[in-house]
C-alpha positions as CSV (number, residue, x, y, z in Angstrom):
1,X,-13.3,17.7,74.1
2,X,-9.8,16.5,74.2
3,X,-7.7,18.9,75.6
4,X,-4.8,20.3,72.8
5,X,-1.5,18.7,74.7
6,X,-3.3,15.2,74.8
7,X,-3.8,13.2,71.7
8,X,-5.3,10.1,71.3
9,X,-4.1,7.5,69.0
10,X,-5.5,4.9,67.1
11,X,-4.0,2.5,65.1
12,X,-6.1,-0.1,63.1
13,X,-4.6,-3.2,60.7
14,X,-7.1,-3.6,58.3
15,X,-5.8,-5.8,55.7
16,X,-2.6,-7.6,54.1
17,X,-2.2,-4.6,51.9
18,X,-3.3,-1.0,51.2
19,X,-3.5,0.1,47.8
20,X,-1.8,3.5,48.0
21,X,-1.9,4.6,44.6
22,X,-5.5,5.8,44.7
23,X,-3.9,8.0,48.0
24,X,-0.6,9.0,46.5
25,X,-2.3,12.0,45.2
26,X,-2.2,13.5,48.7
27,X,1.8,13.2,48.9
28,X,3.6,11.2,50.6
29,X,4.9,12.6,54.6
30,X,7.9,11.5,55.1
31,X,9.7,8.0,53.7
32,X,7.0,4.4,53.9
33,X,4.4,7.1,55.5
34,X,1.2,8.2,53.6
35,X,-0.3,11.4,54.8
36,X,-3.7,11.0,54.8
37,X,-4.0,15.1,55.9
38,X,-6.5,16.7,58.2
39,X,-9.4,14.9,58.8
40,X,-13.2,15.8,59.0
41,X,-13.3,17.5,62.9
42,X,-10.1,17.5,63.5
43,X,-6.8,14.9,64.0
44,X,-4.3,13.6,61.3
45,X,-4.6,10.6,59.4
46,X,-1.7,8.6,58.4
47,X,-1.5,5.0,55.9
48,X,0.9,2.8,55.4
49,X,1.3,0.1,51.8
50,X,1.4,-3.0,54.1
51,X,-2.6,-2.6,55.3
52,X,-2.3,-0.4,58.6
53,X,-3.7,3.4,59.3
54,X,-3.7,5.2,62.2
55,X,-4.8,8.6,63.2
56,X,-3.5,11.1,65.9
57,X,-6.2,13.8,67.3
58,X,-9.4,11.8,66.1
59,X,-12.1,10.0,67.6
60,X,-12.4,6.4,67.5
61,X,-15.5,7.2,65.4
62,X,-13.5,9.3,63.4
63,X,-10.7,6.9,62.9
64,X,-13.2,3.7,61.8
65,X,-14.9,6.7,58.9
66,X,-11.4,6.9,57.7
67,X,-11.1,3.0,57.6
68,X,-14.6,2.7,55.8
69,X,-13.0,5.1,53.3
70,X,-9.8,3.1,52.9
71,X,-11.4,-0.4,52.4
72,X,-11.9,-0.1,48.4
73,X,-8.6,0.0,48.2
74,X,-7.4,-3.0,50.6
75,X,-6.4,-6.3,49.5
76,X,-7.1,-9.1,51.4
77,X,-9.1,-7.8,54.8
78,X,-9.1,-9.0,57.9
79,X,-12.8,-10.4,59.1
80,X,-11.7,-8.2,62.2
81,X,-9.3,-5.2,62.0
82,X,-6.7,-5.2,65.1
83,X,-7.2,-2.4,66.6
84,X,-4.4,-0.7,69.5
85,X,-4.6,2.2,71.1
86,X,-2.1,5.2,73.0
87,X,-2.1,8.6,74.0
88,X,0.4,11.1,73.3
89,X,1.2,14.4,75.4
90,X,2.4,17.2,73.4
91,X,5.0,20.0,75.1
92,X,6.9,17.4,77.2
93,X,10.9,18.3,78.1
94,X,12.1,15.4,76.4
95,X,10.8,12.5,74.0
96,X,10.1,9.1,75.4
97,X,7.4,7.6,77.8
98,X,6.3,8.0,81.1
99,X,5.3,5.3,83.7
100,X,1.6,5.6,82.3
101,X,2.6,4.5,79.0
102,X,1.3,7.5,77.5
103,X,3.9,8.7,75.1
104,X,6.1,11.9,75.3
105,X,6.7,14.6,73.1
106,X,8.1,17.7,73.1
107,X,6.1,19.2,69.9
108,X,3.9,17.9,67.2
109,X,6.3,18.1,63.8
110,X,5.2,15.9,61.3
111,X,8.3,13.7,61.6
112,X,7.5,12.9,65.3
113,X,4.1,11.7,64.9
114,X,4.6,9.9,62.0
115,X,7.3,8.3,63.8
116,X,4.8,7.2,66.2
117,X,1.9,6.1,64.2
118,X,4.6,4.0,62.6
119,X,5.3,2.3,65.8
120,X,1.8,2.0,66.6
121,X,0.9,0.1,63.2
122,X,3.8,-2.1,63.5
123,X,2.5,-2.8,66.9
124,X,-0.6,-4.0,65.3
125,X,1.1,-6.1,62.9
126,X,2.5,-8.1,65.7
127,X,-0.1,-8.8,67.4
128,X,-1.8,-10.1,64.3
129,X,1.5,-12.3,63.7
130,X,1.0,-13.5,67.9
131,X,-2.6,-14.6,67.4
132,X,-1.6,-16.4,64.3
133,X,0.9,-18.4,65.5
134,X,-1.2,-18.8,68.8
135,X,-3.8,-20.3,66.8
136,X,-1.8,-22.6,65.3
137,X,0.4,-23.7,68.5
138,X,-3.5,-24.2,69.8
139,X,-4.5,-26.5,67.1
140,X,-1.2,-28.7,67.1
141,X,-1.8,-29.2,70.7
142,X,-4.4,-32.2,70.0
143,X,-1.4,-33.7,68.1
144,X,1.3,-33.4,70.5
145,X,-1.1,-34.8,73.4
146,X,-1.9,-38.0,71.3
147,X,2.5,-38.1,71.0
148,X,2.3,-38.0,74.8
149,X,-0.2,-40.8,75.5
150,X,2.2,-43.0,73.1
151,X,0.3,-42.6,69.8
152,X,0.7,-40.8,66.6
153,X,-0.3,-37.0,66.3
154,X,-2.3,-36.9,63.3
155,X,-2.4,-37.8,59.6
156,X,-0.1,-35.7,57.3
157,X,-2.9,-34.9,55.2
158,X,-4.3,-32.7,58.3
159,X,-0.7,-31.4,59.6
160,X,0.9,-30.0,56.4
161,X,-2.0,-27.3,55.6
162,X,-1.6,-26.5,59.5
163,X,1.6,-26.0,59.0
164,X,1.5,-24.4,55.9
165,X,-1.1,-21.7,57.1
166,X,1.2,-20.5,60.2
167,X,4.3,-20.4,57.8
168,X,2.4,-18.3,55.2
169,X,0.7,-16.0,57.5
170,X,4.0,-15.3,59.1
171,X,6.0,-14.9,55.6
172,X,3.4,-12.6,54.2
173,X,3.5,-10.5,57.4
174,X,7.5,-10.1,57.3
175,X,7.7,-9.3,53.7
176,X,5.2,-6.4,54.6
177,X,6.8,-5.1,57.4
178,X,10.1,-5.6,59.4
179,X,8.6,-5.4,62.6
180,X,11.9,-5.0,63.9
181,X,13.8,-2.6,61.9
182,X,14.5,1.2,62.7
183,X,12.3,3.5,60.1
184,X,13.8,5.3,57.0
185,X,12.6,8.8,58.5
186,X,15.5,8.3,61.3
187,X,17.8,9.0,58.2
188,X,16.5,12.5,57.7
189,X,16.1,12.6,61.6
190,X,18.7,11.5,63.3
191,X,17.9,13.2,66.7
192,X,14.6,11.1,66.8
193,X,16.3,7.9,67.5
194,X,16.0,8.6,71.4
195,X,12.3,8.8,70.2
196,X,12.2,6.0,68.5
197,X,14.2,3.3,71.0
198,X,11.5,4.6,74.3
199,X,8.5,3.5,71.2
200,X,9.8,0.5,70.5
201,X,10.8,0.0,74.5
202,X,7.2,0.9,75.4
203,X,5.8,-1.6,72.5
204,X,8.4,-3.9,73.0
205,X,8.6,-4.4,68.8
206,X,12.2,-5.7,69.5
207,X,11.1,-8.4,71.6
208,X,8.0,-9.8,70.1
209,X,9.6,-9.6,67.0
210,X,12.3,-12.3,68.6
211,X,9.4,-14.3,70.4
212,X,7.3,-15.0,67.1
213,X,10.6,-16.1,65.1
214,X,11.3,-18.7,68.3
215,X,7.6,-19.6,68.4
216,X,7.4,-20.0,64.3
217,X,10.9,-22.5,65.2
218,X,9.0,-24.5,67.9
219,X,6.4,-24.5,65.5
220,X,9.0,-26.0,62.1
221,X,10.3,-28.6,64.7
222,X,7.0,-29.8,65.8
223,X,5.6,-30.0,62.5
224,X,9.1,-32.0,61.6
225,X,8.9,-34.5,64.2
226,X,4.9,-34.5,63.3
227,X,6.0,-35.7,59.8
228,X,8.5,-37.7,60.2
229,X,6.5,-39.9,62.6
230,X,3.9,-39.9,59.9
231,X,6.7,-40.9,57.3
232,X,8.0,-43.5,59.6
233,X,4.2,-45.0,59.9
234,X,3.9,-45.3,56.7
235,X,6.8,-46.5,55.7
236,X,5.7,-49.2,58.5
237,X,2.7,-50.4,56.8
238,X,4.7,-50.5,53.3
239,X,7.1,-52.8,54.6
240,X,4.1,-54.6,56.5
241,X,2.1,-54.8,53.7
242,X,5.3,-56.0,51.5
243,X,5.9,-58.9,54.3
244,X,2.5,-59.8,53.8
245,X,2.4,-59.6,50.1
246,X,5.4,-62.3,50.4
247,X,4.1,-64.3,53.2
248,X,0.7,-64.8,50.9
249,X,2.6,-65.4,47.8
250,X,5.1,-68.4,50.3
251,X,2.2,-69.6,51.4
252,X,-0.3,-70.1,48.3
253,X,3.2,-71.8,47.2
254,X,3.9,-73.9,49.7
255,X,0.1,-74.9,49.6
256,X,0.3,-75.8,45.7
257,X,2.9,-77.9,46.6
258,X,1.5,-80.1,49.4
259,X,-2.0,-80.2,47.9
260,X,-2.5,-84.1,46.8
């Protein structure tokens, strides 16, 4: 049984988007948070439009019921949910984190654990947008060996939907969430912005937020270089092939004029 002061968290991406209508009936917590209420033995639940939920007090097998119940309404699911995890300690002196990574609180007010689950789900988001883009550095590696051994990467009917797919997936992701932006709730609640820096300190949301944009930039300038080598090919076997057009046409020519 876990003990009242120590809650376990559990965040789970599910899918590009979660249809909150069909929840809205419930009420909305606080501002881009759905409360999902008290769940079935205990814990909170907690939703959010752009495909996350996470629950606070509940078991894991508590938190993947809730998910089965959500999944009518997603759009576009993940083959398989990210899934993080935390622990939060209720009654502490001050907000924040300690050395564990277990996170701090000093009571359990809606705002403040909605503030974390928010945290938590962005979390998630990220590092859905990190294996993405890792997938994608992975695949472009082939490519950029062939460039090292002196020859071209690969056609550009292969490297635009590569590229495409990484662009995309990140796009989608941003216009969801802004990984990096402080929550709306901090309007209502100012004196949980202490709260909300040591989260996004302890998930370092700031940081990996920066890291994908420079990998998704090393990614554009591959993908340019990739092309226009592919360009320049090509436009190397036009002129080739015009040379040779001439050359043919000079030549049956010159041979209708020296035939006897």
């Amino acid at each position: 049984m876990t003990e009242p002061n120590n809650l376990p968290v559990h965040a789970f991406l599910l899918a590009e988007r979660l249809e909150s209508r069909a929840l809205e009936r419930r009420g909305p917590l606080l501002p881009g948070v759905l409360s999902l209420g008290e769940l079935p033995g205990g814990g909170r639940g907690f939703a959010f439009r752009w495909g996350a939920v996470v629950t606070i007090g509940a078991s894991l097998d508590q938190t993947k019921a809730l998910a089965a119940e959500l999944r009518p309404h997603l759009q576009g699911p993940f083959d398989t949910p990210v899934h993080e995890v935390a622990d939060i300690i209720i009654g502490a002196a001050e907000d924040g984190a300690d050395e564990a990574g277990r996170i701090l609180l000093r009571d359990a007010s809606p705002a403040r654990l909605a503030l974390v689950a928010k945290a938590l789900a962005k979390s998630a988001v990220l590092t859905e947008q990190e294996a993405t883009l890792a997938r994608t550095l992975d695949r472009l590696e082939a490519p950029l060996e062939r460039l090292r051994r002196g020859r071209l990467g690969m056609p550009t009917r292969l490297i635009v939907p590569l590229i495409g797919e990484a662009i995309a997936a990140r796009a989608r992701s941003s216009a969801r969430v802004d990984t990096a932006a402080k929550p709306d709730l901090l309007w209502d609640h100012p004196e949980l912005a202490p709260l909300h820096a040591a989260l996004a300190t302890e998930w370092e949301l700031e940081e990996r937020t920066e890291a994908l944009a420079g990998k998704l930039e090393m990614i554009r300038e591959i993908s340019e270089t990739l092309l226009d080598l592919a360009e320049t090919r090509r436009s190397r076997l036009l002129e080739l092939a015009v040379v040779l057009l001439i050359a043919t046409e000079v030549a049956t020519t010159l041979y209708g004029l020296i035939r006897p």
